[in-house]
C-alpha positions in Angstrom: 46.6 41.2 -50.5 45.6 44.8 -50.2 45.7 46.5 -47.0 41.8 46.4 -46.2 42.0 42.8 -47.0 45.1 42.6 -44.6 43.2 44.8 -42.0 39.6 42.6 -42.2 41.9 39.5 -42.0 43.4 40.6 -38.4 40.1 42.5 -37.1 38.3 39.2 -37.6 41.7 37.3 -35.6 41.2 40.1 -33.1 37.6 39.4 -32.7 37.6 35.3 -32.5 40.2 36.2 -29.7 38.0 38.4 -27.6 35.1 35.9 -28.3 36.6 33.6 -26.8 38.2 35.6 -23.8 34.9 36.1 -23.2 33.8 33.2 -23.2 36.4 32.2 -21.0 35.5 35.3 -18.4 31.6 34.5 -18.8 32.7 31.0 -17.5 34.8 31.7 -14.7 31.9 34.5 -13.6 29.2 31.8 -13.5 31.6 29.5 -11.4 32.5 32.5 -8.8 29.8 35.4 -8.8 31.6 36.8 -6.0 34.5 37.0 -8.7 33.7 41.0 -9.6 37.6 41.8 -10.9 36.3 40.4 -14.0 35.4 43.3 -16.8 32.5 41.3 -18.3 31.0 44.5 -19.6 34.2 46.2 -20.7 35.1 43.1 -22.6 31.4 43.3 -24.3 32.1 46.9 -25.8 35.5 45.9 -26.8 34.1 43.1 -28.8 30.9 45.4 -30.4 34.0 48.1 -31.4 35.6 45.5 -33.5 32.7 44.3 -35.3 
């Protein structure tokens, strides 16, 4: 395995795992709108970098 192939391989780990953070974070917001700690839109750019 080359190292691009290595790289796509843990970009596309790296992205499943925000996905689903932010999944998790869209969840919790919808229970609690009060609950404003939460970085929804930070956690959006993160995930649109790693695409």
């Amino acid at each position: 395995m080359n190292k691009s192939q290595l790289s796509h391989r843990s970009n596309r780990k790296f992205r499943r795992a925000i996905e689903k953070w932010l999944a998790d974070l869209n969840y919790v917001s919808r229970l609690d709108v009060n609950y404003s700690r939460i970085p929804i839109k930070a956690m959006q750019a993160l995930l649109n970098q790693a695409k």
